[in-house]
C-alpha positions in Angstrom: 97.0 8.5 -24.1 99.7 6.9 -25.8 102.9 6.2 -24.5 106.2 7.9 -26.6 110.1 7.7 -26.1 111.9 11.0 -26.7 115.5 11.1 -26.4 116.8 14.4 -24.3 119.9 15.8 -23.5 120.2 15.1 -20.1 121.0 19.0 -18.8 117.3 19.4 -20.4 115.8 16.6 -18.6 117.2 17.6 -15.6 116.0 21.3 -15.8 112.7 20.2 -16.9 112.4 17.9 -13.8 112.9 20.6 -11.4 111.1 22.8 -12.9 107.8 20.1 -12.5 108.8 19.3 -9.1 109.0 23.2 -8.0 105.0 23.5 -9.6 104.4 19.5 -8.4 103.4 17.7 -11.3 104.9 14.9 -13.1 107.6 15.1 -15.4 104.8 13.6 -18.2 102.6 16.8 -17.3 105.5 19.3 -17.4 106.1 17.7 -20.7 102.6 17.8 -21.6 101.9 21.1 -20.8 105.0 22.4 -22.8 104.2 21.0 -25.6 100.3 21.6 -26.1 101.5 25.7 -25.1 103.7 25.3 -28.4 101.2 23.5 -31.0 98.9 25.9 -29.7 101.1 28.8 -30.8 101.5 27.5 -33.8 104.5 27.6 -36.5 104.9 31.3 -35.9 106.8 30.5 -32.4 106.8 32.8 -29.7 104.1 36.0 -30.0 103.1 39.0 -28.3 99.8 38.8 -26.6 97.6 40.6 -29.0 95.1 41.7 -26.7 97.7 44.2 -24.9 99.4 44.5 -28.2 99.3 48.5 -28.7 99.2 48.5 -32.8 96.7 45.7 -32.4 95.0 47.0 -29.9 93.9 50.3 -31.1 90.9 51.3 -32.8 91.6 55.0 -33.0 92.1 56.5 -36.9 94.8 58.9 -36.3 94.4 62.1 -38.7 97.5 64.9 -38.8 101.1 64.5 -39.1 103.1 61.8 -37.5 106.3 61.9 -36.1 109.0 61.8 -39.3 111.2 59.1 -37.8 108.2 56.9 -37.4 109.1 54.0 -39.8 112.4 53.1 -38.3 111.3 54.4 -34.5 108.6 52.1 -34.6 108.8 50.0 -31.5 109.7 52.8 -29.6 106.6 54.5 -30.1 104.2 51.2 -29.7 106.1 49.0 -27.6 108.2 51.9 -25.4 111.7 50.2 -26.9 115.0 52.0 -27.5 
């Protein structure tokens, strides 16, 4: 390991120090943790997990008409969204 100073504002800090003592690790690990969870995500940010992701998730080839409004109703239909 190698040892790194990061300046934070100190509302952060303090939030992020709670937050490790309420699960009991280390401030270090709560930092850790957080970071690694966002490389891992990548440069995309925040995403849906694809394996309960409805359009992702579905292997069935629908054949008929679909609904009309279906292009701008989208998330309604696949994610149950007004």
């Amino acid at each position: 390991m190698e040892r790194t100073t990061v300046m934070l504002p100190a509302e952060l800090k303090d939030k992020t120090m709670r937050m490790a003592r309420q699960l009991g690790i280390s401030f270090g690990e709560m930092v850790r943790t957080t970071l690694e969870q966002a490389v891992s995500r990548g440069a995309g940010g925040r995403r849906r997990d694809r394996s309960k992701d409805p359009l992702l998730s579905d292997c069935a080839v629908f054949q008929g008409e679909g609904p009309t409004d279906l292009s701008v109703n989208h998330d309604k239909y696949l994610y149950d969204d007004p």
